[in-house]
N, C-alpha and C positions, 0 to 999 in steps of 0.2 A: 344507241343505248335504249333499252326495253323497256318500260315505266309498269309496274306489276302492280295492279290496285293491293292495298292491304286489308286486308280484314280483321279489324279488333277479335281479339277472344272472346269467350265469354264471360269472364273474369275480368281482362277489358272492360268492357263493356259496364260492368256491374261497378266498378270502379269510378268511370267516369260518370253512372249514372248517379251514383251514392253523392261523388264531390259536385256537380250541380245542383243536385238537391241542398247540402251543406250550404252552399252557397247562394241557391233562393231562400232559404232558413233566413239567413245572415243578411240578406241584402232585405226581407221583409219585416226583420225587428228593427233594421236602421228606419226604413223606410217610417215604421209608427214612430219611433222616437225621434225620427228626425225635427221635425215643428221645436218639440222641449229643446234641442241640441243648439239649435238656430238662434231660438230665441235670446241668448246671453248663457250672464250667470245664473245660478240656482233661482234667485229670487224673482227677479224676470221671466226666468220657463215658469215656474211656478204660478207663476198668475195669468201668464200664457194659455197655461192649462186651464185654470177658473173657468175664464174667458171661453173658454173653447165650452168648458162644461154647461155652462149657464146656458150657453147655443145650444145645446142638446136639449137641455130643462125648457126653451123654447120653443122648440122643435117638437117637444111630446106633449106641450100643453096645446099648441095649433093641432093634436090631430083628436079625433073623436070616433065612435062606434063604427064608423063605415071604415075605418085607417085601421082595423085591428094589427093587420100583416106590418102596415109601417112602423106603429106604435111597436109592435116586440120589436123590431130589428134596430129602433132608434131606443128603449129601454137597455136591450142588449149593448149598444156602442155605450152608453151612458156605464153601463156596470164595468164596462173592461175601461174606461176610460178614468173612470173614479176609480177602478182598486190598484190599477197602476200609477197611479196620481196620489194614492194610501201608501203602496209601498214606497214610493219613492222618498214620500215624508215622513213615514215611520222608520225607514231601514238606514235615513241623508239626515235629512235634518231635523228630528224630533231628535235624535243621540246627539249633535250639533247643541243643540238650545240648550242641554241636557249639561254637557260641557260646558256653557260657558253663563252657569246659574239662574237659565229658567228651566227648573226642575219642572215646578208644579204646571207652568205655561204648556209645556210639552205632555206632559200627565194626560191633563186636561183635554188638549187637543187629539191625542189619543183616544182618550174616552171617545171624545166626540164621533171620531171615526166609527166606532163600534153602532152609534145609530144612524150613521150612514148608513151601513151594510142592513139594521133592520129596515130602511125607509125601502131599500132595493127588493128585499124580501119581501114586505107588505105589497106595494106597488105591481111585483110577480104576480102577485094573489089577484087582483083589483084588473087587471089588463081589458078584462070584457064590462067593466062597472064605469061606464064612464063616466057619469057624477064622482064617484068614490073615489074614482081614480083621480080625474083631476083635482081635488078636494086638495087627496093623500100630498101629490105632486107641488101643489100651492105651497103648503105647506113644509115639505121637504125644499125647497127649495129656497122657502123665505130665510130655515135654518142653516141652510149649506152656505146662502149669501152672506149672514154674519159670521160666519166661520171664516169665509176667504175673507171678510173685511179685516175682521181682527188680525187674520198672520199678515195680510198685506199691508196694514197703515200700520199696525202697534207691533207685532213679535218680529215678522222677518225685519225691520227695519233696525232691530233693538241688536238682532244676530249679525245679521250683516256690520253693524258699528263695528260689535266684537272681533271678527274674523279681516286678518289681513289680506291682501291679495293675492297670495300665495295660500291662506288655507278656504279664500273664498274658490280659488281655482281646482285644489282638493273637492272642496266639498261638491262644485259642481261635477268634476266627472263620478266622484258619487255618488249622484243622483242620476245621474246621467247612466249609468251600469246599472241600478237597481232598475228605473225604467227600463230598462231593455230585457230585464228578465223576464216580466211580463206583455210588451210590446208583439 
């Protein structure tokens, strides 16, 4: 019996090349969302993520004028990590709180989000000012720390009461999907 090599098409080829690509897509949003996934339920990724962020907010206030290149690549993780970290609580659980009558609690925390995104913006500007920068940073971060304290001692603990094990289970691969659209 004669063993004839085959030769993919070119179409082949273009085929297998598209679905590994599809599939390092897919295995690279797991891969960012995987930590949140690990972690538990909603409320536990959630503060998972804090935790992680605050590491970052530490990470860019250790660096100064001669760190310009680390400080952007370490501002940049901090922005994808906080606005995935927004959608997740904007898209999961602020319509969550929403439903089970903290309207205003979620409102609120929304708002807040929105000077998040200015602190990110400001801070863009500031990247060569390092006084300013770390000033901006100090501060940003003292507010972002109240922020995670409130949903993790007072609102998520109030949501979680609410929510059975079956729609705490919902709500986390609901967050669990929104994070991954940005991931």
């Amino acid at each position: 019996m004669a063993l004839h090599a085959h030769h993919p098409s070119r179409s082949q080829s273009l085929l297998l090349g598209a679905g590994l690509a599809v599939l390092g897509f897919a295995g690279r949003k797991l891969m960012v969302q995987a930590p949140t996934m690990l972690a538990g339920d909603w409320d536990k990724a959630l503060a998972a993520e804090h935790k992680a962020a605050l590491a970052l907010f530490d990470g860019l206030a250790a660096t100064d004028d001669a760190a310009s290149g680390r400080r952007r690549m370490m501002l940049m993780q901090l922005k994808h990590a906080l606005g995935k970290h927004a959608l997740e609580e904007e898209n999961a659980i602020y319509p969550a709180m929403r439903e089970h009558g903290m309207k205003a609690e979620a409102d609120a925390l929304n708002s807040e989000h929105g000077y998040v995104k200015q602190y990110l913006y400001e801070l863009s500007d500031l990247l060569d000012d390092n006084p300013a920068f770390q000033q901006k940073l100090a501060t940003f971060r003292a507010d972002i720390e109240q922020h995670m304290k409130q949903e993790e001692q007072e609102l998520f603990p109030r949501l979680r009461q609410a929510l059975d094990d079956s729609a705490t289970g919902r709500l986390t691969r609901r967050m669990n999907q929104e994070g991954l659209k940005l991931a």
